[in-house]
N, CA, C and O atoms as a Tripos MOL2 file, in Angstrom:
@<TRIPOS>MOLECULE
protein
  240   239    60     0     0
PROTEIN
NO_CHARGES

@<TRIPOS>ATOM
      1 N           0.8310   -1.1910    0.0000 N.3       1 UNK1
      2 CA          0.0000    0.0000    0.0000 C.3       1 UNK1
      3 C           0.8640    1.2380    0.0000 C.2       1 UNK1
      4 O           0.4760    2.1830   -0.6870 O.2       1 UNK1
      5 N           1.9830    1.3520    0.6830 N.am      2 UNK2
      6 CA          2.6850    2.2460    0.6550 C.3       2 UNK2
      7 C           3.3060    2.7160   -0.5440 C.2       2 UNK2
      8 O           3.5180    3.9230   -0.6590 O.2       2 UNK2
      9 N           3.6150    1.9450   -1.4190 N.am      3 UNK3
     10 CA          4.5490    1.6700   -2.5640 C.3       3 UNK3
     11 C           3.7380    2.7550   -3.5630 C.2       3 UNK3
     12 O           4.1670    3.6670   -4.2690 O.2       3 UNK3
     13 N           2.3510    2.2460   -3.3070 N.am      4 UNK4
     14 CA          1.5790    2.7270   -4.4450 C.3       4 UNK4
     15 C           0.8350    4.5020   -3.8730 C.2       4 UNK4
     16 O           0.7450    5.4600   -4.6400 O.2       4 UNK4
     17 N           0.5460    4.5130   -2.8880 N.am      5 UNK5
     18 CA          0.2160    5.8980   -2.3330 C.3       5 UNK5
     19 C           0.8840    6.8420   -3.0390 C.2       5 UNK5
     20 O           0.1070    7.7670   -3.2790 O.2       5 UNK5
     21 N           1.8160    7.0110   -3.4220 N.am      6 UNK6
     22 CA          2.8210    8.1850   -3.7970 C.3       6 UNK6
     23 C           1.5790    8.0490   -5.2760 C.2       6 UNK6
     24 O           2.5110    8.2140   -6.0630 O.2       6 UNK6
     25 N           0.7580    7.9480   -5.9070 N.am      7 UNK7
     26 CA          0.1200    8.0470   -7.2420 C.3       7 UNK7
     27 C          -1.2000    8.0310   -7.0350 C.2       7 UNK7
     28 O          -1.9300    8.3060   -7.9870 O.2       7 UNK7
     29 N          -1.7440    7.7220   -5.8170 N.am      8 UNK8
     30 CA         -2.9930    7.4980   -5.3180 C.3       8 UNK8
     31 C          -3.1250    9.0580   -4.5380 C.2       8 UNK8
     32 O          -2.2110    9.4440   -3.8090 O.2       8 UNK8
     33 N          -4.2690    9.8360   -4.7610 N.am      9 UNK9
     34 CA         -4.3020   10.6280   -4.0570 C.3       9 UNK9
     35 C          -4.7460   10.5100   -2.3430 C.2       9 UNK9
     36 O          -5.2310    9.4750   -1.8860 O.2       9 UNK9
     37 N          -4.4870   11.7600   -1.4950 N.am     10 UNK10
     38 CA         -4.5850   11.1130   -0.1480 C.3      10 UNK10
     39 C          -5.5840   10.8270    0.7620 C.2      10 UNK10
     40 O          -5.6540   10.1450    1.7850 O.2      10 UNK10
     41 N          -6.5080   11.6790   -0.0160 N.am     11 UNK11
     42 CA         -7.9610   11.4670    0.5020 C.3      11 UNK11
     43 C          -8.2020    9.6290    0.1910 C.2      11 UNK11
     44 O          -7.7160    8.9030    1.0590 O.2      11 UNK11
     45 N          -8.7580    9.0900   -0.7270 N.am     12 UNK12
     46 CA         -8.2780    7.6560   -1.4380 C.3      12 UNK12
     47 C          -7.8100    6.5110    0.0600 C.2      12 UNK12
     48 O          -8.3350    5.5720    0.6590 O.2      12 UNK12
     49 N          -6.6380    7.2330    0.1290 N.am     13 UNK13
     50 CA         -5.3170    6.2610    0.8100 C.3      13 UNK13
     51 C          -6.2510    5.9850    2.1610 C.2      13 UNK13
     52 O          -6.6090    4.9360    2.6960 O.2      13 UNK13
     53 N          -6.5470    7.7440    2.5580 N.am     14 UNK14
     54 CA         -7.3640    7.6570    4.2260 C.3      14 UNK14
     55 C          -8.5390    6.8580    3.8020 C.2      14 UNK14
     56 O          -8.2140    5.6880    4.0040 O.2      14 UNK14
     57 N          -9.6350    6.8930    3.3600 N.am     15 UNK15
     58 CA        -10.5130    5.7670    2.9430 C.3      15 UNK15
     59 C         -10.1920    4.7080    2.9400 C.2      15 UNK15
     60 O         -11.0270    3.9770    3.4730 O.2      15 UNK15
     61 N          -9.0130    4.0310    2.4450 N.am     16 UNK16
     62 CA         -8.7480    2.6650    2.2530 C.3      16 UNK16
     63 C          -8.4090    2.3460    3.5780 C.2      16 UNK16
     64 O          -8.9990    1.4940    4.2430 O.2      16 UNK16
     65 N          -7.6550    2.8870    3.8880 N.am     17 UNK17
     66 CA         -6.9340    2.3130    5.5130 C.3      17 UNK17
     67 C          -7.7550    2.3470    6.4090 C.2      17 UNK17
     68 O          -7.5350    1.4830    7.2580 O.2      17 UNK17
     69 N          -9.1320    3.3370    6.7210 N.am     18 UNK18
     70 CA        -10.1250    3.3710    7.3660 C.3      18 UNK18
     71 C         -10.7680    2.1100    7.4930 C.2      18 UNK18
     72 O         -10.8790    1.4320    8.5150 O.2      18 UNK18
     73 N         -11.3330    1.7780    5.9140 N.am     19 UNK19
     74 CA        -12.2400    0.3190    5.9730 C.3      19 UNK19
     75 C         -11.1420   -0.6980    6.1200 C.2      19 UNK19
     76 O         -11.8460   -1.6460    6.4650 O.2      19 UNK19
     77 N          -9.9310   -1.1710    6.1040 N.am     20 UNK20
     78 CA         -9.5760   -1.8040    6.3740 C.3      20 UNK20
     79 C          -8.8200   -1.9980    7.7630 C.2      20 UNK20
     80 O          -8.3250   -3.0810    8.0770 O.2      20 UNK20
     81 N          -8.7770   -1.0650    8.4270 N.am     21 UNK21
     82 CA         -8.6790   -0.7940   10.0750 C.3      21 UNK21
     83 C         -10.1430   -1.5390   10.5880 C.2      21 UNK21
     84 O         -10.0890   -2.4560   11.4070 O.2      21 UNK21
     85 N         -11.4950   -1.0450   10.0140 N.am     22 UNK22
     86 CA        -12.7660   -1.5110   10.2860 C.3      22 UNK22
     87 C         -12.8360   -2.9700   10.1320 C.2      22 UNK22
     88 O         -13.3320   -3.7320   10.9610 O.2      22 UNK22
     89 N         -12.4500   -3.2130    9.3150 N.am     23 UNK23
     90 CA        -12.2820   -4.9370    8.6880 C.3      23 UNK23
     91 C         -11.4780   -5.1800    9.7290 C.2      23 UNK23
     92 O         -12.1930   -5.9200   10.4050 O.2      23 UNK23
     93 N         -10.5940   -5.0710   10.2450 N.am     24 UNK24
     94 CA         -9.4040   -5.5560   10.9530 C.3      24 UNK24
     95 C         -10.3930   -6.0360   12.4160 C.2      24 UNK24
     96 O         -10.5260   -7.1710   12.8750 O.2      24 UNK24
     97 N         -11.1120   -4.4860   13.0140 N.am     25 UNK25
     98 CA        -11.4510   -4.9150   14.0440 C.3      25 UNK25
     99 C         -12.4070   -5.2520   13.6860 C.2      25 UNK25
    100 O         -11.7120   -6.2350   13.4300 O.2      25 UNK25
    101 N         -13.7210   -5.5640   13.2590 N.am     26 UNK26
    102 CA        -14.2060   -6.5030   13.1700 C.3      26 UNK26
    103 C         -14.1460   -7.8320   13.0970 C.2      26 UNK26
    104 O         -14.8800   -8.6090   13.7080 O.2      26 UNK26
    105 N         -13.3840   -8.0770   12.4460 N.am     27 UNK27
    106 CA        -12.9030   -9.5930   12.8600 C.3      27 UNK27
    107 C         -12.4220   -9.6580   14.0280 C.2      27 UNK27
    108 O         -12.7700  -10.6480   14.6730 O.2      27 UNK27
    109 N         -11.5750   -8.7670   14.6390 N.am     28 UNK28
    110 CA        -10.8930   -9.0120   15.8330 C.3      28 UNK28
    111 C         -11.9770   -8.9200   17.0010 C.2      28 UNK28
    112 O         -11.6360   -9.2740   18.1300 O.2      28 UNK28
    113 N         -12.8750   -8.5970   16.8390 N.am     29 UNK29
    114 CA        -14.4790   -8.4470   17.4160 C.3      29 UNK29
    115 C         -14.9630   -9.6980   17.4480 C.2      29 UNK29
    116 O         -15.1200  -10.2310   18.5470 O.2      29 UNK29
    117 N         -15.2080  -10.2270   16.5380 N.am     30 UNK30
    118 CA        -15.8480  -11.3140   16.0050 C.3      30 UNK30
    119 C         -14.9920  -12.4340   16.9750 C.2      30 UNK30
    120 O         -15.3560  -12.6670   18.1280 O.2      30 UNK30
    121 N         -14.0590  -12.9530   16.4850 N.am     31 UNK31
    122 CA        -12.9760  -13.6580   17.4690 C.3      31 UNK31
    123 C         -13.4110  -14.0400   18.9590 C.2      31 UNK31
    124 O         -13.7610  -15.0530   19.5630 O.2      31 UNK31
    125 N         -13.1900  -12.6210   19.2390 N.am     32 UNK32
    126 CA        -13.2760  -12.6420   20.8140 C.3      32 UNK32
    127 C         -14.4860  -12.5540   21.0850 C.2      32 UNK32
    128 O         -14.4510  -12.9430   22.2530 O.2      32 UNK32
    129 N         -15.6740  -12.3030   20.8520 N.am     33 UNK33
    130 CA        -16.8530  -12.3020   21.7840 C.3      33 UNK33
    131 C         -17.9960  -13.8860   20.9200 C.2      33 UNK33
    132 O         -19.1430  -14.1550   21.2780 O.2      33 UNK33
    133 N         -17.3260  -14.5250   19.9690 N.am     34 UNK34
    134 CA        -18.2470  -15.7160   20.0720 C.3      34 UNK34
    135 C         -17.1740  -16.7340   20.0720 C.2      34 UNK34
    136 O         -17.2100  -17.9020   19.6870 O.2      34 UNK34
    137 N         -16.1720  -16.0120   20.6090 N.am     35 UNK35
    138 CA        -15.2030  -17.7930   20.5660 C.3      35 UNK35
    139 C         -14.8860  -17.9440   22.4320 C.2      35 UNK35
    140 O         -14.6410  -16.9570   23.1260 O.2      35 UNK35
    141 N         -14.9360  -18.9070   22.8000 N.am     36 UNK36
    142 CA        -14.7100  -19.5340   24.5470 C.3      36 UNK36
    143 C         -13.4470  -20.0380   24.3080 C.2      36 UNK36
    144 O         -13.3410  -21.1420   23.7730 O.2      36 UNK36
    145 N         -12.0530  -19.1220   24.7600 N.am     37 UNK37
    146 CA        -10.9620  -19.9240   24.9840 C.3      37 UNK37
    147 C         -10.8490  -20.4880   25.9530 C.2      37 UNK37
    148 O         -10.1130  -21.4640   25.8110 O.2      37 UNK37
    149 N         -11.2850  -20.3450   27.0820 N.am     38 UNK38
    150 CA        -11.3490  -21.7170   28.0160 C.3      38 UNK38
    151 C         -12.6850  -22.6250   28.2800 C.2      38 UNK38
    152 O         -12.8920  -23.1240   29.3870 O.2      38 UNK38
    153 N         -13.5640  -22.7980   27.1850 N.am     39 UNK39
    154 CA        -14.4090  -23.5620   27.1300 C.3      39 UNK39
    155 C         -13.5740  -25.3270   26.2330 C.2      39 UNK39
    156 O         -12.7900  -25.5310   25.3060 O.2      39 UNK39
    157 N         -14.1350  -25.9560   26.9430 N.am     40 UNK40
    158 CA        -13.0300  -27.3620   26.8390 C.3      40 UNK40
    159 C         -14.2120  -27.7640   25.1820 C.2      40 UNK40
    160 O         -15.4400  -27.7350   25.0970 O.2      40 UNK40
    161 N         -13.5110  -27.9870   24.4760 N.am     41 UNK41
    162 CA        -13.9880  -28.5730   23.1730 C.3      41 UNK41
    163 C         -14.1080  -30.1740   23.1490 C.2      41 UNK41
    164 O         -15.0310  -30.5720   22.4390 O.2      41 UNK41
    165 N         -13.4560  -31.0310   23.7010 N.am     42 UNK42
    166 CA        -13.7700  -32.0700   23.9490 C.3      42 UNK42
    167 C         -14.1710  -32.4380   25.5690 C.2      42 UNK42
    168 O         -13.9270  -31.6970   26.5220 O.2      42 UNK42
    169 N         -14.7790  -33.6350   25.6330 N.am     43 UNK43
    170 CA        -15.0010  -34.0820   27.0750 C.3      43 UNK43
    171 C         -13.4210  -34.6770   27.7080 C.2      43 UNK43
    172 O         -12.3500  -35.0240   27.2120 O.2      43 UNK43
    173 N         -13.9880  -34.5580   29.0500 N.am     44 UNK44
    174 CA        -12.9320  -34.7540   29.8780 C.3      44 UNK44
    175 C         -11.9880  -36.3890   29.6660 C.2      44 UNK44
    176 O         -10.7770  -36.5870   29.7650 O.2      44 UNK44
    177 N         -12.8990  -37.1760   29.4100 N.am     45 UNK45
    178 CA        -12.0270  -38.2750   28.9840 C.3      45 UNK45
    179 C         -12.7060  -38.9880   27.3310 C.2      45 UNK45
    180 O         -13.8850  -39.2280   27.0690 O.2      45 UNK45
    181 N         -11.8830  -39.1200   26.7340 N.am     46 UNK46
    182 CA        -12.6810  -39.8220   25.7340 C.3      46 UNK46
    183 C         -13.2810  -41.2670   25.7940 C.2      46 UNK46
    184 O         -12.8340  -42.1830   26.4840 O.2      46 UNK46
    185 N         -14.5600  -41.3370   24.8120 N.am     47 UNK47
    186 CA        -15.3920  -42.7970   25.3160 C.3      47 UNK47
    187 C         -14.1750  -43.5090   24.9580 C.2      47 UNK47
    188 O         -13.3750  -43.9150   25.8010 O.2      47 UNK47
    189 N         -14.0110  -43.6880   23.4340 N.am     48 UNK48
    190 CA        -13.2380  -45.0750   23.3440 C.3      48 UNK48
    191 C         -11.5840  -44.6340   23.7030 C.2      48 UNK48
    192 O         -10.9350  -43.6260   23.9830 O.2      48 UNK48
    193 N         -11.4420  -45.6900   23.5510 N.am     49 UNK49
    194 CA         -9.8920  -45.8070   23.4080 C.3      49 UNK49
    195 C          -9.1650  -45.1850   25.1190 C.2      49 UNK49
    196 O          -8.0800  -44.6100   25.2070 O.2      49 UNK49
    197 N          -9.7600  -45.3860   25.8830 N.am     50 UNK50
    198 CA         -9.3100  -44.9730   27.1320 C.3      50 UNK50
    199 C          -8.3470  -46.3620   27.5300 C.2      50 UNK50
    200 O          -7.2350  -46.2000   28.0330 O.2      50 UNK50
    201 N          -8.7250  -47.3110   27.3380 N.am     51 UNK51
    202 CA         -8.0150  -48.5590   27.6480 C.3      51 UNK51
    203 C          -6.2520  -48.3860   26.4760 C.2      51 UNK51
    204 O          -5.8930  -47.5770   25.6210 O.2      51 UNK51
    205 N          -5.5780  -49.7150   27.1400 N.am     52 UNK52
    206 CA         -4.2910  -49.4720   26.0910 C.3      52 UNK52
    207 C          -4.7740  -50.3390   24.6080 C.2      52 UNK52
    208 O          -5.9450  -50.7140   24.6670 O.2      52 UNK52
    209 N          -4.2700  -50.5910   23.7060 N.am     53 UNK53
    210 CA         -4.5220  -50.9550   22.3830 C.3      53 UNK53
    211 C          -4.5870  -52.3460   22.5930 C.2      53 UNK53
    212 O          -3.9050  -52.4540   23.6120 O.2      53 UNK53
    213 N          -4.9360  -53.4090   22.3170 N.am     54 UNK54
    214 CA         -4.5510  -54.7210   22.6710 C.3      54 UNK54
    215 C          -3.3500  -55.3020   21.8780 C.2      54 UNK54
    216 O          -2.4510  -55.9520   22.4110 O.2      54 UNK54
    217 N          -3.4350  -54.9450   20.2670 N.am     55 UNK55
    218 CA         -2.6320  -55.1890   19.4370 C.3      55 UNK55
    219 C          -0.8680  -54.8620   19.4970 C.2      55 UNK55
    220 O           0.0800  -55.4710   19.0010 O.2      55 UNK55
    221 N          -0.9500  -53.5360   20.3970 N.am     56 UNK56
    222 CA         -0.0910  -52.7680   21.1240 C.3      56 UNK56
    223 C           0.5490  -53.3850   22.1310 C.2      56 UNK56
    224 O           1.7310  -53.0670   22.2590 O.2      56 UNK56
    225 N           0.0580  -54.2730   22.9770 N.am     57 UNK57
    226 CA          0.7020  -54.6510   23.9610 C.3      57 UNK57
    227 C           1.3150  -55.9330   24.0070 C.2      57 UNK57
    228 O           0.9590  -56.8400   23.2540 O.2      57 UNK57
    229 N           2.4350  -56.0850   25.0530 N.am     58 UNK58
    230 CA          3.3410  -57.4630   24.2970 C.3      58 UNK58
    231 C           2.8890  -58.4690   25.3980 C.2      58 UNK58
    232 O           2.5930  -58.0960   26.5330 O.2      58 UNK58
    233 N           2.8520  -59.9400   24.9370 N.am     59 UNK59
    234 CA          2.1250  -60.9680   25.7340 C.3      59 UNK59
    235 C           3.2140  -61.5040   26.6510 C.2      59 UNK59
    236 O           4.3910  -61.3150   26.3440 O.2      59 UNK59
    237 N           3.0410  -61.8520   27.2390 N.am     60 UNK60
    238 CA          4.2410  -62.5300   28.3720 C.3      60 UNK60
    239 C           4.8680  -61.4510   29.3290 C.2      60 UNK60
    240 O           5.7110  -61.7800   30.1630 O.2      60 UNK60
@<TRIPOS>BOND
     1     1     2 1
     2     2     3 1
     3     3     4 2
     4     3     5 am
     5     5     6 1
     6     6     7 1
     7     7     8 2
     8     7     9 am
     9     9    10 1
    10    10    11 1
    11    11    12 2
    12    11    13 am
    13    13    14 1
    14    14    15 1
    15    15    16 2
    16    15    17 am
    17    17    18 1
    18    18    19 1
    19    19    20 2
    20    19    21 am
    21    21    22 1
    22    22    23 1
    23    23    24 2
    24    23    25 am
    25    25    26 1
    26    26    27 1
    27    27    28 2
    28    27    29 am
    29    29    30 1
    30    30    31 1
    31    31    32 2
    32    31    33 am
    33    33    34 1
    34    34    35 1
    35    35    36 2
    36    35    37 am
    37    37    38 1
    38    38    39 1
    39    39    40 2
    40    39    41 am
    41    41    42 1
    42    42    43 1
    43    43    44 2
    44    43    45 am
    45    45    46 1
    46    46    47 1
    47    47    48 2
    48    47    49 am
    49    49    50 1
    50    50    51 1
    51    51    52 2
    52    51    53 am
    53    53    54 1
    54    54    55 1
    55    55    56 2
    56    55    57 am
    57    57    58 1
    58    58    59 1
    59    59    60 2
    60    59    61 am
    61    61    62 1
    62    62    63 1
    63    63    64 2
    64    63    65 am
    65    65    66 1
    66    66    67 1
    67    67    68 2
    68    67    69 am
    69    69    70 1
    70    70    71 1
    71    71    72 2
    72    71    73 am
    73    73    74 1
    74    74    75 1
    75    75    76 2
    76    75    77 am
    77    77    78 1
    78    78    79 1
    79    79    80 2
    80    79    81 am
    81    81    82 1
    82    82    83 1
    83    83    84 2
    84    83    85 am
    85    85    86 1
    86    86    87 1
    87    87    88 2
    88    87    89 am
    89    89    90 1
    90    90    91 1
    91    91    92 2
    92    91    93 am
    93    93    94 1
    94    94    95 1
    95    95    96 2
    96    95    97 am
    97    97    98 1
    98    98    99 1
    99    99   100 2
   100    99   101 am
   101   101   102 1
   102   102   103 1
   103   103   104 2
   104   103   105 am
   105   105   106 1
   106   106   107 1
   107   107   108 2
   108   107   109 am
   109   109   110 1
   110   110   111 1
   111   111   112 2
   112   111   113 am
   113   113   114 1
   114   114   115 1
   115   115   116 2
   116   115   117 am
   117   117   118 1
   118   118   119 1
   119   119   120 2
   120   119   121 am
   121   121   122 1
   122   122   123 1
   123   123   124 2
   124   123   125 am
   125   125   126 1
   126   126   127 1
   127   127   128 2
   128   127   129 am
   129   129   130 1
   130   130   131 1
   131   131   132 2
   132   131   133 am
   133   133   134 1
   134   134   135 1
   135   135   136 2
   136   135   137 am
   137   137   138 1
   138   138   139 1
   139   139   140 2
   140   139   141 am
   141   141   142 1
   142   142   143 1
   143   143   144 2
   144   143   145 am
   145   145   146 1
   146   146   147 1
   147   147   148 2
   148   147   149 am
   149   149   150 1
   150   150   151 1
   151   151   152 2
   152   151   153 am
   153   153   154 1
   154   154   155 1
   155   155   156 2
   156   155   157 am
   157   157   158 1
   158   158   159 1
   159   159   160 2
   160   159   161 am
   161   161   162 1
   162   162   163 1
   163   163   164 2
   164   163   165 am
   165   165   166 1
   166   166   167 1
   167   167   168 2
   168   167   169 am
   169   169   170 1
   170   170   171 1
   171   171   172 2
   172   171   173 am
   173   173   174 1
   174   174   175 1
   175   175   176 2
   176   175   177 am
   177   177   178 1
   178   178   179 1
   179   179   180 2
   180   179   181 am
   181   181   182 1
   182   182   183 1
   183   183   184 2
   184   183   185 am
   185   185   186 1
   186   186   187 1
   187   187   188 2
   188   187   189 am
   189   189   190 1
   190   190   191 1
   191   191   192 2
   192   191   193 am
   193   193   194 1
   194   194   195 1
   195   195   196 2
   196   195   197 am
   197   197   198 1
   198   198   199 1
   199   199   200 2
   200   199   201 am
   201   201   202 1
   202   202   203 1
   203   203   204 2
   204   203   205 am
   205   205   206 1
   206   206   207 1
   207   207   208 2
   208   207   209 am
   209   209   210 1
   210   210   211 1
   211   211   212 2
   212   211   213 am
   213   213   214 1
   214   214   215 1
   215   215   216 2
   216   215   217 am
   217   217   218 1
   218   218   219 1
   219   219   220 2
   220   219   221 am
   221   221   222 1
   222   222   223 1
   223   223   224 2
   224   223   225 am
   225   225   226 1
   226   226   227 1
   227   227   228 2
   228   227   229 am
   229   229   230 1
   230   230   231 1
   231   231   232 2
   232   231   233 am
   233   233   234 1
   234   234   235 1
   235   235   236 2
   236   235   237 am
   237   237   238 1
   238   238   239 1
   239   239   240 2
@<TRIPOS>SUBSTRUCTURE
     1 UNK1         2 RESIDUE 1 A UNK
     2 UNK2         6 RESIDUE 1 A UNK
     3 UNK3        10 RESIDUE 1 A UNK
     4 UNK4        14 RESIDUE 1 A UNK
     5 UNK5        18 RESIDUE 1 A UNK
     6 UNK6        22 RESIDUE 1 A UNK
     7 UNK7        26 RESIDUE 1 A UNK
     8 UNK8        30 RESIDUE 1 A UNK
     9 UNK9        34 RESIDUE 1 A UNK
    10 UNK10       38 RESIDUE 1 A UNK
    11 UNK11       42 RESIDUE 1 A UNK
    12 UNK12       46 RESIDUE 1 A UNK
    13 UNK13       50 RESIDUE 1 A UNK
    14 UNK14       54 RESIDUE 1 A UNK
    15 UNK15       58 RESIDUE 1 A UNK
    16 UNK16       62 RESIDUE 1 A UNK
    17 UNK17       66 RESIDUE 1 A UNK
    18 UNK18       70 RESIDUE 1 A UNK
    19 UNK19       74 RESIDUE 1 A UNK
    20 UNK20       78 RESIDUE 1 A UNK
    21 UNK21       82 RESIDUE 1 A UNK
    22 UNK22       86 RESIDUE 1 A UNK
    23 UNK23       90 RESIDUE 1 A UNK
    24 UNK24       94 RESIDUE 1 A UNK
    25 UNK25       98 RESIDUE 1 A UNK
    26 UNK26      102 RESIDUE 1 A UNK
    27 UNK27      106 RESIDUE 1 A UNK
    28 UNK28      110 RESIDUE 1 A UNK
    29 UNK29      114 RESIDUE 1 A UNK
    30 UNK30      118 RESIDUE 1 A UNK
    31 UNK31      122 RESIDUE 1 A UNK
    32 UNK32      126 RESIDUE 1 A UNK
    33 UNK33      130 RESIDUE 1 A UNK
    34 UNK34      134 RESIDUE 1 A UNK
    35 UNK35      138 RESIDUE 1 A UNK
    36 UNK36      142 RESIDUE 1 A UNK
    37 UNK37      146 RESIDUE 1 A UNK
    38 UNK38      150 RESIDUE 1 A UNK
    39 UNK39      154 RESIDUE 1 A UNK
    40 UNK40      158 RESIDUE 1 A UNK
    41 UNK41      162 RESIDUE 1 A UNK
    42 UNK42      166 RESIDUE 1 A UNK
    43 UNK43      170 RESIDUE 1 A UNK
    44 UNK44      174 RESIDUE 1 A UNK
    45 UNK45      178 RESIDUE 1 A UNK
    46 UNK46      182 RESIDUE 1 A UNK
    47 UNK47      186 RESIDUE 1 A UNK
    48 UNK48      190 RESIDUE 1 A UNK
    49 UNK49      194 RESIDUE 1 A UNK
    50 UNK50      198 RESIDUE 1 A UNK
    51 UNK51      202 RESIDUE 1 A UNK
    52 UNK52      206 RESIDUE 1 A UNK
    53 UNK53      210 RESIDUE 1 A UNK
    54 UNK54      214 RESIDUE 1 A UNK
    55 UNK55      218 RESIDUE 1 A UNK
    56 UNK56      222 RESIDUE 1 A UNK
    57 UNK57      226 RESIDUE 1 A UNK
    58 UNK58      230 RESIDUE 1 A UNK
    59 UNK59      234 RESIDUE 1 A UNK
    60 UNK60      238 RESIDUE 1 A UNK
């Protein structure tokens, strides 16, 4: 963006960087108020596979 400003007039430039400051926090909005970082996504133990593998383990 910078590169090209020097040909872009400056009114233009402030517009662009505006909505994309807006875009920025919006998402950064979005993120944080419907996402739970300490909400656990899986359960505390899983159903299967809590046991060891049978195939896995050596006989004797």
């Amino acid at each position: 963006m910078a590169v090209f400003s020097r040909r872009v007039p400056a009114d233009i430039v402030a517009r662009v960087l505006a909505v994309m400051g807006m875009v920025c926090a919006g998402f950064l909005a979005f993120i944080l108020f419907t996402s739970g970082p300490f909400a656990r996504t899986l359960p505390a133990f899983p159903v299967e596979g809590r046991d060891l593998n049978p195939l896995l383990q050596t006989r004797g």
